[in-house]
C-alpha positions in Angstrom: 12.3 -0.6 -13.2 8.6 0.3 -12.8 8.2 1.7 -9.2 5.4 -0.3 -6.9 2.4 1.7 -6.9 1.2 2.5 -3.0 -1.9 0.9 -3.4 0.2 -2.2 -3.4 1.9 -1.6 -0.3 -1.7 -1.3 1.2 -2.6 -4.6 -0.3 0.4 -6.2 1.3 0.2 -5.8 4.9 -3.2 -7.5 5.0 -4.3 -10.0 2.2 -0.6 -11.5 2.1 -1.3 -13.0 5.5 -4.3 -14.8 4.6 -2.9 -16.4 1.5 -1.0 -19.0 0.7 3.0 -18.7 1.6 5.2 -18.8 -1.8 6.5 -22.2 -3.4 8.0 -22.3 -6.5 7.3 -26.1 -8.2 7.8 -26.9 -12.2 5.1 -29.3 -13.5 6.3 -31.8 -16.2 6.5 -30.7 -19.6 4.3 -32.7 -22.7 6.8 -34.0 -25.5 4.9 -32.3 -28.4 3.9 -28.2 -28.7 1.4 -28.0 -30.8 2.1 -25.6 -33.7 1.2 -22.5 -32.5 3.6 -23.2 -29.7 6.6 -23.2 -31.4 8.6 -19.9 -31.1 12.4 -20.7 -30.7 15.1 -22.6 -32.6 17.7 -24.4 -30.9 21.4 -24.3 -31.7 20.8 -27.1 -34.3 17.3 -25.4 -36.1 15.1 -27.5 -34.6 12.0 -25.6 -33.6 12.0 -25.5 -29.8 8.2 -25.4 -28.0 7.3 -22.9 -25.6 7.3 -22.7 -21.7 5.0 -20.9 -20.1 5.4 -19.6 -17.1 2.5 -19.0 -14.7 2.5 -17.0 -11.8 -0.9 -18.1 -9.6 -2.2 -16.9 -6.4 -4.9 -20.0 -6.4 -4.5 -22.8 -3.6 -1.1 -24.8 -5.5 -2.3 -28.1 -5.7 -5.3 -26.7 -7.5 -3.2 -24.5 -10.2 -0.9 -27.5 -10.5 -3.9 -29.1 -11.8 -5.3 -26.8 -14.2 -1.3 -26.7 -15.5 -1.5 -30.3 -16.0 -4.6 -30.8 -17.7 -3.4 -27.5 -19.9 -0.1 -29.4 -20.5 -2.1 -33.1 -21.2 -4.7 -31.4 -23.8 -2.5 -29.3 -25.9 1.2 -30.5 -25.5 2.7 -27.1 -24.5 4.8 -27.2 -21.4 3.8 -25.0 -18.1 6.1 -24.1 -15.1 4.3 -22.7 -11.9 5.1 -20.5 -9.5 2.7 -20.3 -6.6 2.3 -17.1 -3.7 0.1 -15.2 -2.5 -1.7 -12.7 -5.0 0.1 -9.9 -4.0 3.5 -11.1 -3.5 3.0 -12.1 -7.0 1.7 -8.5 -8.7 4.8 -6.9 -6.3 7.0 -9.0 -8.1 5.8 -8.1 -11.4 5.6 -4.8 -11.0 9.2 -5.0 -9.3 9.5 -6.8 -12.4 8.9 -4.8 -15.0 10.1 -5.9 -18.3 12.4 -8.3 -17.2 9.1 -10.0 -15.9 9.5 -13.8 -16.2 5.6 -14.4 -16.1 3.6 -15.3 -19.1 0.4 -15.1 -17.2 -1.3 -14.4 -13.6 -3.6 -16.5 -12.3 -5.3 -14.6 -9.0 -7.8 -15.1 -6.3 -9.3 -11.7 -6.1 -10.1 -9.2 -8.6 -7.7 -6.0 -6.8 -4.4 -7.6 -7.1 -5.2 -7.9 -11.0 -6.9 -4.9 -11.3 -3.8 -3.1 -9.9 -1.8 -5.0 -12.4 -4.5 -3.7 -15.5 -4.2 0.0 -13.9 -0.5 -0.2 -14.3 -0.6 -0.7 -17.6 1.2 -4.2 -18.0 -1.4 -7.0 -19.1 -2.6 -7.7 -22.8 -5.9 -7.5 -24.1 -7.4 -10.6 -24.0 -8.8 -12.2 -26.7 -12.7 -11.2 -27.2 -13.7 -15.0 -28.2 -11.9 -15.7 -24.9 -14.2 -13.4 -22.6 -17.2 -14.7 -24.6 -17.2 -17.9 -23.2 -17.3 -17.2 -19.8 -20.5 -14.8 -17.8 -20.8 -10.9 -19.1 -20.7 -9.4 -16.0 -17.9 -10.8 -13.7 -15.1 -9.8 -16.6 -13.7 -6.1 -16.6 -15.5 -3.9 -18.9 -11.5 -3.3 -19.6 -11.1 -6.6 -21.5 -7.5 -6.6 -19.7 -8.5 -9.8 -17.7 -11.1 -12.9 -17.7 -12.9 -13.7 -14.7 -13.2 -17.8 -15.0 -14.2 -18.6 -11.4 -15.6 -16.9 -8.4 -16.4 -16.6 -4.5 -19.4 -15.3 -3.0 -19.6 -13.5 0.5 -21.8 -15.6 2.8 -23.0 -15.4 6.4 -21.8 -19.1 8.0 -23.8 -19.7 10.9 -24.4 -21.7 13.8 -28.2 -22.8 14.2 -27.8 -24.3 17.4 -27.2 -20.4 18.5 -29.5 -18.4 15.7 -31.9 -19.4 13.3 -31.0 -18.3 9.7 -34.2 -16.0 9.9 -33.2 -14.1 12.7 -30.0 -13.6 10.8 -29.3 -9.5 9.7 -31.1 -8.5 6.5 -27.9 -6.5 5.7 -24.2 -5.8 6.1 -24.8 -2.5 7.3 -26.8 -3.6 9.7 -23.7 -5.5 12.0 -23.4 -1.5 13.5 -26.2 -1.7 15.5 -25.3 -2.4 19.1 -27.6 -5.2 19.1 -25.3 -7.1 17.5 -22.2 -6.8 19.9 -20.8 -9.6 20.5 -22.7 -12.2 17.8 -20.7 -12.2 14.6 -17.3 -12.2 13.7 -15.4 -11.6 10.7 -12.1 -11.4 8.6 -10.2 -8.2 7.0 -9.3 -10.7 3.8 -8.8 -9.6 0.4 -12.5 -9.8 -0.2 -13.4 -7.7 2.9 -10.8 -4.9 2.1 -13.1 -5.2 -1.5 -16.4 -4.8 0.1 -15.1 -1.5 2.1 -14.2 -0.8 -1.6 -17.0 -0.9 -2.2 -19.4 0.6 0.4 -16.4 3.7 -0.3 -18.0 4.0 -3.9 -21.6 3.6 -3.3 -21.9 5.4 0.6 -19.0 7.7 0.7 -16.1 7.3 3.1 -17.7 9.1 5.9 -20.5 6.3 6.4 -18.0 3.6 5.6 -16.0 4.7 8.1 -18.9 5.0 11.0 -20.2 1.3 9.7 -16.2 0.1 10.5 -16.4 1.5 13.7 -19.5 -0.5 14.3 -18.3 -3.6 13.1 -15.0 -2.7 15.1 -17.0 -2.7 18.5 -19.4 -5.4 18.1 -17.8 -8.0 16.2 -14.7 -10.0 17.0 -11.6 -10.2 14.3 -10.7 -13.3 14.2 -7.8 -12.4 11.2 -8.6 -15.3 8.7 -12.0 -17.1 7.0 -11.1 -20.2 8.0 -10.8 -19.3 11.7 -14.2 -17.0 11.4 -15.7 -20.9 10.1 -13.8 -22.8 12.7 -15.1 -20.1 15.3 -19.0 -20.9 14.3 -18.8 -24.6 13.5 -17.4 -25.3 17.2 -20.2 -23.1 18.8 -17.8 -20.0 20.3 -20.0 -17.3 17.6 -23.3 -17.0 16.4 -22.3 -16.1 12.9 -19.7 -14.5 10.5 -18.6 -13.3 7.6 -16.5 -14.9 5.0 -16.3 -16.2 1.7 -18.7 -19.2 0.9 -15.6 -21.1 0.0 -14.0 -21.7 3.4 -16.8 -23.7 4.1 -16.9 -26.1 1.4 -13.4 -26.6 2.3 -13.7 -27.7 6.0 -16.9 -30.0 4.6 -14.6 -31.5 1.9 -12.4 -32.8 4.4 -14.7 -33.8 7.3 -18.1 -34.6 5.3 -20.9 -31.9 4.7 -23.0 -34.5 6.8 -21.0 -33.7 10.0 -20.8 -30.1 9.4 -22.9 -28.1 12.2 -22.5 -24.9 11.0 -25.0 -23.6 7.6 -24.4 -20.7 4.8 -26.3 -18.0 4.2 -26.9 -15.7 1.7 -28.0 -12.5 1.8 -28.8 -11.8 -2.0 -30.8 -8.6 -2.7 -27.7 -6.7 -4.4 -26.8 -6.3 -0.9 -23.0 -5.5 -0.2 -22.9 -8.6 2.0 -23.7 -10.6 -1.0 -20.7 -9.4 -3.4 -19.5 -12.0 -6.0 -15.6 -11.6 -6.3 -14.4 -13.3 -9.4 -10.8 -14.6 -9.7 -8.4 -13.2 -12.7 -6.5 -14.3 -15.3 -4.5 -12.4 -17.4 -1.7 -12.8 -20.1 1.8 -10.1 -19.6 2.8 -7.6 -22.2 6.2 -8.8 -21.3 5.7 -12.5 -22.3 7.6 -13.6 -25.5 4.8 -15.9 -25.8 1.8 -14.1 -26.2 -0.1 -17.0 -28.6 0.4 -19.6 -26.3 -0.6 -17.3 -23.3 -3.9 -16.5 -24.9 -4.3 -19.7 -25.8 -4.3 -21.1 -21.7 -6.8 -18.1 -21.4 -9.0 -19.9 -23.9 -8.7 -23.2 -23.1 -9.2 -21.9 -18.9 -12.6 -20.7 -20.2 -13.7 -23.3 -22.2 -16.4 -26.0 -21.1 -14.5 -29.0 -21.6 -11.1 -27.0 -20.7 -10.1 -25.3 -17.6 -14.1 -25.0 -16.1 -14.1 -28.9 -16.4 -11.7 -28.7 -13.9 -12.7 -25.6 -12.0 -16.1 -27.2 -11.4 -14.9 -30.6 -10.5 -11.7 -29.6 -8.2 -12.4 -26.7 -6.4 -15.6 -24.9 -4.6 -15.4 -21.8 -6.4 -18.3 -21.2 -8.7 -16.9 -22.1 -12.3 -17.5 -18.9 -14.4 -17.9 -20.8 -18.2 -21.3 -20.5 -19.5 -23.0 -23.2 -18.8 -20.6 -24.7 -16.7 -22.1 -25.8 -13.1 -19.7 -27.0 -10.2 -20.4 -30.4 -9.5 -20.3 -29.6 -5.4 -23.6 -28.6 -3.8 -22.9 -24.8 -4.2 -26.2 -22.3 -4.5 -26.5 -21.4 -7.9 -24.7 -18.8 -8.9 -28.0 -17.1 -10.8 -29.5 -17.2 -7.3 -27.0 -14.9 -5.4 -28.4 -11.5 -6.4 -25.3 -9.4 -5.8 -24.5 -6.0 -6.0 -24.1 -5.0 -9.9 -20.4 -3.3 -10.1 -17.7 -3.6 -12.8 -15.1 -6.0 -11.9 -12.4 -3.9 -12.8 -13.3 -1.4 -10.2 -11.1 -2.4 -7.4 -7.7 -1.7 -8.7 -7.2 1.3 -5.7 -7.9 -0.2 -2.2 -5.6 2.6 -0.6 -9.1 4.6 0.7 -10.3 1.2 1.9 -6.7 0.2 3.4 -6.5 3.4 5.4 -10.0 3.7 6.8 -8.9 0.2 8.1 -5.9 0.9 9.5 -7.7 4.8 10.8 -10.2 2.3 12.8 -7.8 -0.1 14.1 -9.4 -3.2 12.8 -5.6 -3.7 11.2 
């Protein structure tokens, strides 16, 4: 068995919480593989298709659908397992290679960095990553990013006006600000003190925690930092832009009070996390696992879908989400290889060393 790595364990305690509790569901299978899908024989010779199995950390009714459409437009068969992200990589690694995944879809780019550090996911195909924006995919080539999340500032104007709004993250450790903002130790925030580790050093990480300890209020999830600004109890916060397309899919942008803003200028409060997919060394069918990667990346594949069913910012070139995001050429954020976040530990343990978890 291959042993957890720690960093996982770090992971755990925190971004499990603010993701989505485990269900297992099977989607229905097509009646047809197409060739390449046929791997097995049955006891009487006939060539049986292939299954494969996907492990996804997205929102499930979401995966469901990109399993579908995978299912409708090329005949092979998916069953889903939906978690969190890293309940998912735990059990993987846990795992090993008895692994019954074929491929992991995630939310963030750590949980399937951690996986590529370990050593267990397959190249993926270079036609694959070609289809989708240079500099959101690994320069490891051991995942594709095919849709992302930006950081934003949601605020309230009824309480701030967007230009009185911080220039930049750092700046939440000034005093001034006690008592404005709050924010969220999520996946993606545990990735921006990844972050500001690499770039600023862990000693002026740690004092810009502190700061953002005392003057800001933890409000545990993204959705409750947005709930928190849209009724008027905060000025602002910090959180990914997609919690707030969510809350105006379901009550109408129209009636939405609170705004987004951006903060753009390669700033660390304007990071672009992408979501991963990748395909398991373990999985018996590698052809039809590079395959979904493929079709997830194409235009009239899995983007069609990303861009029409979700707010996260579809990642296919020349693919735009048909929801009122800002474009994604207009965010400005910090240049860093996505594979770079595959050892939160630092970032875990200045966090837990400051008591914001």
């Amino acid at each position: 068995m291959v042993h957890l790595p720690r960093s996982l364990h770090l992971i755990g305690g925190l971004a499990a919480a603010a993701l989505l509790a485990t269900a297992l569901t099977a989607c229905s299978a097509g009646t047809t593989a197409e060739p390449g899908a046929e791997t097995g024989q049955s006891p009487s010779g006939a060539a049986t298709p292939a299954t494969l199995t996907i492990y996804s950390g997205q929102h499930e009714a979401f995966a469901q659908s990109l399993a579908d459409a995978f299912t409708a437009d090329t005949g092979i068969a998916t069953q889903l397992r939906a978690g969190s992200d890293v309940e998912l990589v735990n059990q993987i690694i846990e795992e090993g290679d008895n692994s019954k995944a074929d491929v992991i879809l995630t939310e963030e780019p750590g949980p399937i960095d951690t996986l590529a550090a370990a050593g267990v996911l397959s190249p993926v195909s270079p036609p694959t990553l070609a289809k989708t924006v240079t500099q959101y995919n690994p320069g490891n080539g051991l995942w594709l990013a095919w849709a992302a999340r930006a950081r934003s500032v949601v605020y309230n104007p009824t309480m701030i006006s967007a230009d009185k709004l911080p220039a930049h993250l750092l700046d939440l450790a000034d005093p001034k600000w006690k008592g404005t903002f709050a924010y969220a130790p999520s996946g993606a925030f545990v990735g921006t003190v990844t972050y500001l580790i690499d770039t600023i050093g862990a000693d002026k990480t740690r004092t810009w925690l502190e700061g953002i300890r005392d003057n800001g209020e933890n409000l545990g999830k993204n959705a409750a930092v947005r709930d928190a600004v849209e009724a008027g109890q905060i000025s602002f916060g910090l959180i990914n832009h997609y919690y707030w397309f969510l809350k105006a899919d379901e009550v109408g942008a129209e009636n939405m009070v609170s705004k987004q803003h951006y903060m753009g200028n390669q700033d660390a409060g304007a990071l672009v996390f992408p979501s991963g997919a990748g395909v398991l060394k373990t999985s018996s069918h590698q052809a039809e696992a590079q395959q979904f990667l493929g079709w997830l990346a194409d235009a009239d594949g899995g983007q069609k879908i990303v861009a029409s069913d979700s707010p996260q910012y579809p990642l296919g070139i020349g693919v735009t989400s048909t929801q009122d995001l800002e474009p994604l050429e207009n965010l400005d954020p910090p240049v860093v290889d996505s594979g770079d976040f595959a050892n939160p530990e630092n970032a875990q343990q200045l966090l837990v060393e400051v008591g914001i978890i």
